[in-house]
N, C-alpha and C positions, 0 to 999 in steps of 0.2 A: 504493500500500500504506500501511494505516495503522500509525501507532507503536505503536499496542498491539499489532498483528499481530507486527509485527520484535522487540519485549523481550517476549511472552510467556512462551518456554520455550526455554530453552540448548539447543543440539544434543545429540544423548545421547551421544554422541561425547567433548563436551568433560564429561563426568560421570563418566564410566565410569574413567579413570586415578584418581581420586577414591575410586571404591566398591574399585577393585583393593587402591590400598593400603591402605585399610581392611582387606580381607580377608587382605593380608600380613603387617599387624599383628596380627589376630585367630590367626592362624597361629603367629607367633613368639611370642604373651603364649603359648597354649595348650602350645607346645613348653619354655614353660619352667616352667610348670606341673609335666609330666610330668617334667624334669631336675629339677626340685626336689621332688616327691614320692618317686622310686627313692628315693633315698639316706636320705631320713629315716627310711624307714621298718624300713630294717636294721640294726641294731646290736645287740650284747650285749644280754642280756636276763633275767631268771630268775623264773622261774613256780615256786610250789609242785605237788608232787601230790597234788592232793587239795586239803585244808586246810594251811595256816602259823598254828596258834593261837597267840598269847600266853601263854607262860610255859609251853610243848608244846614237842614235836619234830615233825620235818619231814624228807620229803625235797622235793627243789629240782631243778630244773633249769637248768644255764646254756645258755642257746642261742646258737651263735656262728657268722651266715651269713657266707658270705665276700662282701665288696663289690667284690672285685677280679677282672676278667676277663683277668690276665696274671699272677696269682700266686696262691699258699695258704696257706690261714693254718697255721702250722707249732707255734705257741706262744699259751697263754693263761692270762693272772697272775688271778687273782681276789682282792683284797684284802678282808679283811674289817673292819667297824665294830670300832673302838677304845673307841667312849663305849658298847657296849651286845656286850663280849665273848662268845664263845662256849666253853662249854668242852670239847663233843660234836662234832665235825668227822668223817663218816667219809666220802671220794668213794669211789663204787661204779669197780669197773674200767671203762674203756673199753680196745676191742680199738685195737692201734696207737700209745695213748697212754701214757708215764711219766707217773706223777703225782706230784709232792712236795708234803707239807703241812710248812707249818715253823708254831711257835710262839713266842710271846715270854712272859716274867715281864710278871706286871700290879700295876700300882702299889698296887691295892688288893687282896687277897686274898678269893674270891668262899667263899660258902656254899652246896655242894648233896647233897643227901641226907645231911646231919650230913659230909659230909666238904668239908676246907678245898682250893679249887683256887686255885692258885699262878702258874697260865701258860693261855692260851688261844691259838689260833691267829688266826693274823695274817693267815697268806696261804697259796693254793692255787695253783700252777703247774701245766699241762698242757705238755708238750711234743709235738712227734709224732715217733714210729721211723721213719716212713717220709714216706708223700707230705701228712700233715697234710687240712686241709678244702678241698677242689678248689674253682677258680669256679663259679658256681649253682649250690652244694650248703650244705649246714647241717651241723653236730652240737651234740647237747648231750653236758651233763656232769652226771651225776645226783651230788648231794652230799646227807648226810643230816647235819644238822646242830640244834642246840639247849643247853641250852635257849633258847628263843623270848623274850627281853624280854618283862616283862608292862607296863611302864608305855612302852613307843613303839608305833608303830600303822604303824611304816615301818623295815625294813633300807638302807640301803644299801651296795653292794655296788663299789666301785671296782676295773674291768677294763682291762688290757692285751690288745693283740690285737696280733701280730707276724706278717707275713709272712716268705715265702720269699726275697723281694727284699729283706729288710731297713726294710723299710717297718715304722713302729709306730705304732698306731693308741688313742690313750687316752680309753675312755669314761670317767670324772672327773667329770663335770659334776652335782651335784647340783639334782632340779630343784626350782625356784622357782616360785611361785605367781601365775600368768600369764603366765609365758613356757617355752619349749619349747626348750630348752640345746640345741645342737650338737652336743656330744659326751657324751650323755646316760651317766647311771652306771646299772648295773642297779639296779632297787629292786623289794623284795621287799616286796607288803601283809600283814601280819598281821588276822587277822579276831579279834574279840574271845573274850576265855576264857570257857571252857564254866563251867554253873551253880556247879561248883566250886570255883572260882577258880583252877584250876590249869591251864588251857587243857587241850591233848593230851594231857599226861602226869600226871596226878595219885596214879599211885601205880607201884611199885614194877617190876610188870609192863607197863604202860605207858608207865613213865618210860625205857625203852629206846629209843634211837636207831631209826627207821624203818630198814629193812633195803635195801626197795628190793624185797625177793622175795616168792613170793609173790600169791594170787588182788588182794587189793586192790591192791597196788602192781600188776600187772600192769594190771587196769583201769585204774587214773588214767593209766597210761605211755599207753594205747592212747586215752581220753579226750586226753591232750595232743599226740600226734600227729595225731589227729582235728580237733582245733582249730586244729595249726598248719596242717594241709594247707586246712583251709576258709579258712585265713587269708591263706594263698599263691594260692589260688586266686580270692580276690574281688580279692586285688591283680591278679595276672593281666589278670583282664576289665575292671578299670578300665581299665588301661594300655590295654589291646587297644581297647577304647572311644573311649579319648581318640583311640589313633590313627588310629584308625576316621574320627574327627569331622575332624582334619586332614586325610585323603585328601581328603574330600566337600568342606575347602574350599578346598584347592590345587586340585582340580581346577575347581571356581567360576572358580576366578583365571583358569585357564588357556583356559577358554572365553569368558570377558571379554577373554582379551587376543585369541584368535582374532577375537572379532566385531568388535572396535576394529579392526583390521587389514583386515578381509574390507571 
């Protein structure tokens, strides 16, 4: 037998523990993919309905899924911007929930419709009467609020999330430009003021707080329920996908290791 014959090509045999942990690897990067997508993508969060103009009124949603599959969320703090106060705060009821809105004196005293405001609100607490937001489940908190800053193009909104277990949860994080916080804060976009310059509300009868009731409010509720479910839903089939892709290649493995054996 010649030498090139005997070093041409490794038995397939001694290759194969090789390709396996490859594919174990390929398995566990893939699985933590998926453990590090879940989480990021649930947290406090607040959508307007409809439009948030600049220097208008708005109603908002807070949306607040539960992360936790052994507790509920029972409590939720919404802090509001200090540099860019509100003097208009009204939350719509939700069934189950207390709601306190508290306010503070502001350093500087604001100007609206010829009258002087002295105090704005600071923060909005939810509590729950009874069993709070269950695991895989959501609620929001509709809040109608303004007027809208005309000169910022972003709220932030700083949330508390408190479980049943005592657990508290702080979105805080304001985000920065090019990285993606942890504990992200809600943030609300403002789109810019209509021809006017008065964004939503530019006069008297439209300078009223958003109600919440109502054919248009009813639209945009059922618009953002619509968007949250297509949005719950494309998470869904990713998950389902990835896990999909893990099956077909633990099972690889598993038949690599059957033939190595056989």
């Amino acid at each position: 037998m010649s030498v090139d014959n005997v070093t041409a090509v490794a038995p397939a045999s001694s290759r194969r523990p090789w390709a396996a942990r490859g594919s174990v690897l390929a398995v566990a990067a893939a699985a933590g993919v998926v453990l590090l997508a879940v989480p990021a993508a649930a947290h406090v969060s607040v959508q307007p309905q409809g439009e948030a103009a600049q220097g208008g009124y708005a109603t908002v949603n807070f949306k607040v899924p539960n992360e936790r599959d052994d507790a509920s969320t029972v409590k939720l703090e919404v802090n509001f911007p200090a540099d860019h106060p509100l003097t208009s705060v009204m939350p719509q009821p939700v069934p189950g929930w207390d709601v306190k809105v508290t306010k503070e004196k502001l350093d500087k005293p604001l100007e609206s419709h010829g009258n002087k405001i002295t105090e704005a609100v600071s923060r909005v607490t939810w509590t729950a009467e009874k069993d709070g937001v269950a695991p895989g489940t959501f609620q929001q908190f509709p809040v109608s609020l303004g007027a809208l800053p005309d000169d910022a193009d972003q709220l932030v909104f700083k949330a508390i999330q408190t479980y049943d277990s005592k657990e508290v949860v702080r979105w805080i994080e304001e985000p920065k430009e090019g990285e993606e916080p942890e504990s992200p804060a809600p943030v609300l976009a403002l789109t810019a003021a209509s021809g006017d310059g008065h964004g939503a509300a530019s006069d008297d009868k439209s300078a009223k707080p958003a109600s919440g009731h109502g054919k248009d409010a009813e639209k945009a509720s059922s618009e953002q329920a619509a968007e949250d479910s297509s949005d719950s839903t494309a998470r869904i089939l990713a998950v389902v996908g990835i896990l999909i892709g893990l099956a077909g290649v633990a099972f690889g493995v598993l038949s690599g290791r059957r033939r190595t054996t056989s």
